[in-house]
N, C-alpha and C positions, 0 to 999 in steps of 0.2 A: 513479564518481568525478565532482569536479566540476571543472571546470578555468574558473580565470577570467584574462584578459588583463588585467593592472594598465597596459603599456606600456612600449614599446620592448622588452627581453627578461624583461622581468619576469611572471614568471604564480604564477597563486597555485591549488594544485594539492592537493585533499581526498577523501582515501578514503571510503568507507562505513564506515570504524569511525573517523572524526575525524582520523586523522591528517592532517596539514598539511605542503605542502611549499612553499616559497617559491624561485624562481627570478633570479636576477641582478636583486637589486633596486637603485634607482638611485638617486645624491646628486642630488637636485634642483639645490643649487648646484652642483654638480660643472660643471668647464670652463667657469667664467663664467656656470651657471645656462641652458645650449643647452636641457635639458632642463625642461619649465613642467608637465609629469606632476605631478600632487598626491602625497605621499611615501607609500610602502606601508607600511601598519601592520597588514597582518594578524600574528598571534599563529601564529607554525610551530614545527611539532618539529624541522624542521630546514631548511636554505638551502642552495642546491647556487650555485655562487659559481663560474663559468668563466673568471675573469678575473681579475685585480685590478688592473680600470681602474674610476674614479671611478662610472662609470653603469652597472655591474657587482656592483660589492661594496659596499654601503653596509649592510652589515648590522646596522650601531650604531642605525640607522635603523625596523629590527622591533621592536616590544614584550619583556620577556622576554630568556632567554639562549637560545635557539635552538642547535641542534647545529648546526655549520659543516662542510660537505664540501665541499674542495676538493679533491678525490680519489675513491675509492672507499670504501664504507663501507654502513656497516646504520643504517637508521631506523625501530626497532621491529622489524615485520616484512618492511621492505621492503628487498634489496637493491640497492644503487643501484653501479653499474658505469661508471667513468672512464676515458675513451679520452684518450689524449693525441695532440691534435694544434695546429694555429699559425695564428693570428691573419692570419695572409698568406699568402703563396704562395711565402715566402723562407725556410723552416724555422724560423720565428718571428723572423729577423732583423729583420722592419722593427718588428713589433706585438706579438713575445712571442708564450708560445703558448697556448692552450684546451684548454682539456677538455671535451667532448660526455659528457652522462650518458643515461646507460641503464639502466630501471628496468621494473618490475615493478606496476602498481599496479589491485585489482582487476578483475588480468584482460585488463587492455590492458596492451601494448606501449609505453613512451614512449621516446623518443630527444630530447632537448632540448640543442640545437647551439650554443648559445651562441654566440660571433662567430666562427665554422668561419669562416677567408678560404682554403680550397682546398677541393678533389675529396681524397675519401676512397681511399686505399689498399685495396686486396683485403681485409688482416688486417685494417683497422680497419672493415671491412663484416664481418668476420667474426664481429668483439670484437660489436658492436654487437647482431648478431642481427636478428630477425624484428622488425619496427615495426610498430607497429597506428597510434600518431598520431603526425607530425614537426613538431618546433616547432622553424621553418630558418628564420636568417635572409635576407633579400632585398634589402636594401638598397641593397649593393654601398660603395666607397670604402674601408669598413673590415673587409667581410666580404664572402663571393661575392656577387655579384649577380645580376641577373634569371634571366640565362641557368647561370649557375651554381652558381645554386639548383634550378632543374629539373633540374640535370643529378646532384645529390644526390639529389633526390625519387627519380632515375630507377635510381639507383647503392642506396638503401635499401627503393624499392618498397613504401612504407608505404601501408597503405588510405586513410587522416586527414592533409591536410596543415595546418597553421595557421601563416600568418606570419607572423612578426614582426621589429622591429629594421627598422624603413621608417619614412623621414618624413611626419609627421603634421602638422596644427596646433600640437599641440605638442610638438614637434622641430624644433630649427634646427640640427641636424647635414648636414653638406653630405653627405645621402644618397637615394637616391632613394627614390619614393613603391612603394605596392605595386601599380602599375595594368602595370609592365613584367614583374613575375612574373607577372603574371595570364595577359597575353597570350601565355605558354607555355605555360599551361596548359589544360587542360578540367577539365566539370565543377564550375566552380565557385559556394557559393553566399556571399552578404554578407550576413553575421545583421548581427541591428538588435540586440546582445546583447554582453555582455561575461564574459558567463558561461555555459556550458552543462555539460549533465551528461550521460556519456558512460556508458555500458554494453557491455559485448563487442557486445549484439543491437543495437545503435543506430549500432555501425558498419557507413559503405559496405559493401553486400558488394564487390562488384570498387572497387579505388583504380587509381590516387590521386584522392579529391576534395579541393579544397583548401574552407576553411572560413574566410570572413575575417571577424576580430571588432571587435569597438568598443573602443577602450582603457577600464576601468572607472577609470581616475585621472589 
């Protein structure tokens, strides 16, 4: 598969047989325009949608009518698995809550955390399963942060880490950059890339490595 980083939580994610998946893509103007990402127009079969906050759901925003899951559900051949859990650490009370997906896709393992703002429960490491690559965010403010993203890394023991939802150049969300996840971590390398293509054999053998990308928009 190919997996590319559009930015902030958005990736745009394609099987060996074309399928296309689209992750939390984002309203450029949303919230006064914080966000200066060029707008995602890949063409997907379907959107996996963890939110419906402004730099989350912008789906009107893809080419096409795209299948929308905000839940659990089938895209083509891929089952895709919806954990419910909350945007904070207050049972959703301050942020509402998220859905973390879980899917299937050539072979690897993906788990895509959407704005996870806690530590995960036993059952929903249970729900979740075996992860081959974790796309967690690290931001902190609106989702865990540094430290409590490592401590997801360490709670789903994925081989592939990639992070995302950290301020960038273009992000002026009051969130941190991704140089304080780093520093919990090992192992890590910074592709010069926005795109790479993953295969079962092209994962780490022992994880977690983390892999940090270049936004492609």
């Amino acid at each position: 598969m190919r997996i590319k980083w559009n930015g902030h939580a958005s990736f745009t994610i394609t099987a060996s047989d074309g399928t296309v998946l689209v992750t939390d893509p984002y309203d450029p103007s949303g919230y006064g325009g914080v966000l200066t990402y060029d707008q995602v127009r890949d063409k997907a079969d379907a959107v996996l949608v963890s939110h419906d906050h402004a730099d989350h759901n912008y789906v009107q925003g893809l080419p096409g009518s795209p299948q929308v899951l905000k839940g659990s559900g089938k895209v083509k051949d891929i089952e895709v698995t919806a954990i419910e859990t909350h945007h904070d650490e207050s049972g959703g009370a301050e942020r509402g809550d998220n859905k973390v997906f879980a899917f299937t896709m050539d072979g690897i393992a993906v788990c895509f955390a959407g704005d996870l703002g806690h530590q995960l429960s036993a059952d929903q490491i249970k729900t979740i399963g075996a992860v081959n690559l974790l796309l967690v965010p690290v931001g902190g403010t609106y989702t865990v942060d540094a430290k409590g993203a490592a401590k997801v890394v360490e709670s789903l023991k994925p081989r592939l880490v990639t992070p995302m939802h950290f301020k960038t150049e273009k992000c002026e969300l009051p969130i941190s950059g991704v140089d304080g996840f780093l520093k919990e971590m090992k192992n890590i390398k910074r592709l010069d890339e926005s795109e790479i293509e993953l295969t079962p054999e092209r994962l780490p053998a022992v994880g977690p490595e983390v892999w940090v990308m270049k936004h492609a928009c």
